[in-house]
One Martini backbone bead per residue (centre of mass of N, CA, C, O) as a GRO file, in nm:
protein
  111
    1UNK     BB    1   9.226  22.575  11.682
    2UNK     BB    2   9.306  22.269  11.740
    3UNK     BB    3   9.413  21.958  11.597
    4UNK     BB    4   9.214  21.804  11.752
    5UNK     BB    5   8.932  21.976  11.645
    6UNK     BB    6   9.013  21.945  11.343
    7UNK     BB    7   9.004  21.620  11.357
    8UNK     BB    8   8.672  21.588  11.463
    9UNK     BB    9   8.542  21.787  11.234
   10UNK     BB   10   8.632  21.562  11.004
   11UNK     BB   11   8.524  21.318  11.122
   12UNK     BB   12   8.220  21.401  11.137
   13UNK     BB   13   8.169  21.495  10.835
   14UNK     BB   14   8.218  21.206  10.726
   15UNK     BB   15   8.002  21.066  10.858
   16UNK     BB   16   7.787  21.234  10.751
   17UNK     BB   17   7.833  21.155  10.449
   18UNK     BB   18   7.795  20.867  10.452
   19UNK     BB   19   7.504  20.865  10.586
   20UNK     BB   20   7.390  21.044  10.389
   21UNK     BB   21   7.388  20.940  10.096
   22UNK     BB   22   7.190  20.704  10.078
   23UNK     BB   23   6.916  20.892  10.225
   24UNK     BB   24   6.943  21.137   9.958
   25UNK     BB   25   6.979  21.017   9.732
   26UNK     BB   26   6.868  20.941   9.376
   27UNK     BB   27   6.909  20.633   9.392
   28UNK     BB   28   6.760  20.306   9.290
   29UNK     BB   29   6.560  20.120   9.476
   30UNK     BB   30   6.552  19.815   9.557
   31UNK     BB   31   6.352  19.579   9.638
   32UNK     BB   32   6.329  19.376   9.957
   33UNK     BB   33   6.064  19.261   9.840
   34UNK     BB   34   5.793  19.061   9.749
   35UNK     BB   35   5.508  19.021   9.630
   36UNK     BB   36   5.240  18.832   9.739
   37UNK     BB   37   5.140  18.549   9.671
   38UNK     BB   38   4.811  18.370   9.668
   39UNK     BB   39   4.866  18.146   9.603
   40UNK     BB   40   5.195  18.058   9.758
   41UNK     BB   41   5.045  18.061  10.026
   42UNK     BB   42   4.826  17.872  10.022
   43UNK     BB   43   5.005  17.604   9.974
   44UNK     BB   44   5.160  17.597  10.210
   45UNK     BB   45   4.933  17.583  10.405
   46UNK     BB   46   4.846  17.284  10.306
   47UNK     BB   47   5.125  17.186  10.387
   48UNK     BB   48   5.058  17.213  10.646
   49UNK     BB   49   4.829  17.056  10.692
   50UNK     BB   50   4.883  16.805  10.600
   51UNK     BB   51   5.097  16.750  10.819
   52UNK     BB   52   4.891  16.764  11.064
   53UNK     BB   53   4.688  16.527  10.974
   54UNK     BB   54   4.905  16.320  10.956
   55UNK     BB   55   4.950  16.345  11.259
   56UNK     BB   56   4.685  16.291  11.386
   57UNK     BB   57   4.675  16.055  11.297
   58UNK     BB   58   4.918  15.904  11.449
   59UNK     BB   59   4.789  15.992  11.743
   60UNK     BB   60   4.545  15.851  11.700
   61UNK     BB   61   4.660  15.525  11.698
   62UNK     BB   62   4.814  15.520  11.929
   63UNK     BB   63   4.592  15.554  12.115
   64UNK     BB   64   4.418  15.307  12.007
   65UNK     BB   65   4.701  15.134  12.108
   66UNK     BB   66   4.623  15.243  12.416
   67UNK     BB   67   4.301  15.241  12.492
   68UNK     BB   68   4.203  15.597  12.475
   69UNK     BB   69   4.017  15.484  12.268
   70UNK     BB   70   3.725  15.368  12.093
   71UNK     BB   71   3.678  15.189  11.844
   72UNK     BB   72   3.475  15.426  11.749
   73UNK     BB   73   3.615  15.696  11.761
   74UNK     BB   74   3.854  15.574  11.585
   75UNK     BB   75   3.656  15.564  11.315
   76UNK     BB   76   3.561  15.855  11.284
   77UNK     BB   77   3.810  15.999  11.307
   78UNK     BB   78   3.959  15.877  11.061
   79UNK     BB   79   3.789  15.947  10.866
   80UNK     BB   80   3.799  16.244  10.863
   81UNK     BB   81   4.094  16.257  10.859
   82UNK     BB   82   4.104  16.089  10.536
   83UNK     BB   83   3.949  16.306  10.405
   84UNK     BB   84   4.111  16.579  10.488
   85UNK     BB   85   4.366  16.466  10.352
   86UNK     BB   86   4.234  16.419  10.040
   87UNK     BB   87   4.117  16.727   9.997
   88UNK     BB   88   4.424  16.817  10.021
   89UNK     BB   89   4.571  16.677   9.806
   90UNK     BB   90   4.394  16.791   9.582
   91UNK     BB   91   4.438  17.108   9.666
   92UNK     BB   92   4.768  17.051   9.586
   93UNK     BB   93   4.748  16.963   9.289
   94UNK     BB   94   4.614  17.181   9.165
   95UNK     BB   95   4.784  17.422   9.258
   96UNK     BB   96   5.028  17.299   9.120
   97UNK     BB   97   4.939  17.313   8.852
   98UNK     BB   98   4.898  17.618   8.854
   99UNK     BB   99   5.162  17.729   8.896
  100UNK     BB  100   5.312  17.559   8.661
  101UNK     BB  101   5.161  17.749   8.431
  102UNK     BB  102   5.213  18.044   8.561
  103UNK     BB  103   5.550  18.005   8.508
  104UNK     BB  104   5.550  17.947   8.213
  105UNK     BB  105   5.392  18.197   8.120
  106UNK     BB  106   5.645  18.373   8.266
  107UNK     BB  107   5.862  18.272   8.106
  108UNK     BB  108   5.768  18.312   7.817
  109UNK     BB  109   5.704  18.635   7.837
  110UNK     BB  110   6.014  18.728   7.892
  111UNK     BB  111   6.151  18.543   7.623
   0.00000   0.00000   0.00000
């Protein structure tokens, strides 16, 4: 064997060491992510929602101050719109409310 090959398998073994010992360790991996809240979920979601409401209901008004839609049907339309607004945000108080609960109780209970 030439020194040039002594050199090369001396190379690979080392290469073969360090990507082994990861992969084979029994040292205890930290988890890469958290499990999913489904409250923190759903809150997301009312947020993302609330938000699309509020852009339609600002297009509804658009719309109708450039006559393409009639003044009824402006007038239905942004009803239903400003109910499922406030509906929206009665269920994002709530909501925030029982997170700042379980926050409280989950930091209490730690400590």
């Amino acid at each position: 064997m030439t020194g040039a090959n002594f050199l090369q398998l001396i190379l690979v073994v080392l290469i073969l060491v360090a990507l082994g010992i990861p992969l084979f360790s029994r040292i205890p991996r930290k988890r890469l992510f958290k499990p999913l809240d489904p409250a923190e979920e759903e809150f997301k979601h009312l947020l993302v929602r609330k938000e699309e409401v509020l852009l339609s209901i600002k297009e509804l008004e658009f719309d109708f101050k450039t006559d393409k839609i009639s003044k009824a049907d402006y007038a239905a339309l942004h009803s239903k719109l400003e109910q499922e607004a406030m509906d929206l945000l009665e269920k994002i108080d709530d909501l925030e409310k029982r997170l700042k609960k379980k926050k409280k109780t989950s930091a209490a209970g730690t400590a």
